[in-house]
Structures are given as C-alpha cells and as structure tokens.
C-alpha angles and dihedrals in degrees: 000000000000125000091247091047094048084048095059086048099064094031087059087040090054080050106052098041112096115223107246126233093277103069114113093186115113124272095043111152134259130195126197117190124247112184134175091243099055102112085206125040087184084082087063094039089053098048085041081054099039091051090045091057113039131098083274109098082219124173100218133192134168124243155202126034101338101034145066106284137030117257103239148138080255104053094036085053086069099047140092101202143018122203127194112197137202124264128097132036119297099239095056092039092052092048086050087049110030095089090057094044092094091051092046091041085058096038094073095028077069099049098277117140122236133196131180128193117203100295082031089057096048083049086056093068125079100250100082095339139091091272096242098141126061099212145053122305118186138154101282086219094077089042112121101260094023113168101194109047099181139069088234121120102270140151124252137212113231138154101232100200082344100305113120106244137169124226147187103259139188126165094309129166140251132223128234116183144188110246101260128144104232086067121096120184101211089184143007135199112245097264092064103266126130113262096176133006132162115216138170126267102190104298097344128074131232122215109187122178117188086190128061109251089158099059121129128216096263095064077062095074112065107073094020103252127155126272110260104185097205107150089122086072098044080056102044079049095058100032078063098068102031093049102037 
C-alpha cells in the first residue's frame, strides 16, 4: 500500500468513526427524545430549545418515533447526552420506551449523560424506568407536607442550592437516595425532600428535575400562572450533568 493510500485510508476510517459519550468538543451530540405518547411536543421542543441555546456548543437532534433520528445503541454510541423530557403519563411512556432502557442504561455506564425532565425523572427509577437511580422515585403530590395536590399545571415553592425559588410544576416527581457522595441535590420541595440531584451511573452522570425549570412563558397561559423566568436553573441542571 502506498503512503498516500494508506493516508486516505485512515483519513475515511477518522470519517466514518463516530465520537463516544464521552467527548466534551463542540458540536457533540445531543439527543432529546420525541416519542408518539408525549401528550406536548412543546417539552421536547423546549429542551431542544434549552440545549440549542446554552454555553455548550451542542449539536442537538431530536429522537425516537417522532423525531430526527432513530433511538438506537448506534445513534446513542455518537452522542454526548440524552435527554428524556416531560409530557405524557409514565406507563405509556415506559412501554414506548422499554425495549430502548438497556441501550440507554449502557449508554451512561459508559460515560453518556443523561437528563430527565419530570416524566424523564420518574423514567430514571427502577419501577417502569431505565433504573438509573438507586432509590425511591414517587410523585412528590402525595408526599407528607406537599404543597401542590393535584396534577394541574401549578407553581411550586423549592430552594434551588438553598435560594428560595418558584417554579412551573406538574406532577412531578421527587428523588430519595441512598447517601453516596457522588450525589449533589441541587434543590429540594419545601418539605425536605429532594426536587432535583445529579449522580453518577458508572462513568456517566445522571441529572433528574421533578420540577420544570425549563418552562416558557407561554406554558404559563393555560391555565393563567405567573410568569416564573427560571432558565438559570434549566442551565445550571444541565450544566450539572455535562460538566460534571
């Protein structure tokens, strides 16, 4: 083989190799979910906003039955993040997406980043979900000292890193966790239990809300709430999990 031959080679082989999970350049690829049993595209679209738009330099695409690209071992092999948003019930949502948790579970063992947004943090636990998490994950409305009771859209009191905070909110989950320290709450409800964490998953890190720091003035509307502007927190979040 000739040196120039041998050149091309490599140069088709560097082309054709897909960067892992674990690249930090710009441009690494992040997928958010868009599936047939989320009631709202506009959660994806948001995250997908959210994501576009942070300090990240991310390539993002959407995934899964309704979006760009199709959710597989392969196309989770090239990115950097996965992100499961909020919309829809958690039942449905787990049977759309059973088939794909092993995929997803190895996909952050091996240094892939995962966030879940509300329904994407109940689909982190072990009970329909990916088993991401080691503890408990329930629906924070029938937690002793709940503020919000119903599965309307509501605001809900936190301390996000200990500064009180309100945020769009709707049944989302909470968090309990065994005591380890590769776990950071960023936020807890007002009755002490934890409203959003990051944690480690083997060499990957996963970032779960129960809240929705992400939310835009229009999810404000219906039914009329007033506007909380919290995307510092949707980017300190994430932040959590890409820069950990």
């Amino acid at each position: 083989m000739t040196w120039k031959s041998l050149r091309d080679a490599l140069d088709m082989r560097r082309a054709s190799t897909p960067s892992g999970p674990r690249s930090t350049e710009a441009g690494a690829l992040a997928l958010v979910y868009r599936g047939r049993t989320q009631e709202d595209m506009d959660c994806a679209d948001t995250v997908v906003g959210l994501l576009s738009r942070g300090p990240w330099g991310l390539d993002v695409r959407t995934s899964g039955p309704r979006g760009e690209l199709p959710l597989s071992s392969g196309t989770l092999a090239r990115a950097r993040m996965y992100a499961q948003p909020g919309g829809g019930s958690l039942s449905p949502a787990y049977q759309e997406l059973r088939q794909h948790s092993g995929a997803i579970r190895d996909f952050v063992e091996d240094g892939g980043r995962y966030l879940g947004f509300c329904l994407g943090g109940y689909l982190a636990g072990r009970d329909e979900g990916f088993g991401l998490l080691s503890g408990e994950v329930d629906q924070y409305i029938v937690s002793p000292g709940a503020t919000v009771t119903t599965e309307d859209n509501a605001l809900v009191e936190i301390e996000w890193r200990g500064r009180p905070r309100t945020v769009f909110f709707q049944d989302g989950p909470y968090f309990s966790l065994r005591r380890d320290p590769g776990t950071t709450v960023l936020a807890r409800y007002t009755n002490g239990l934890a409203a959003a964490l990051v944690t480690s998953y083997g060499a990957g890190r996963v970032a779960v809300v129960g809240p929705h720091p992400e939310a835009t003035g229009d999810w404000f509307e219906d039914p009329p709430l007033p506007f909380q502007d919290t995307r510092d927190l949707a980017v300190d979040f994430a932040g959590s999990a890409l820069d950990g």
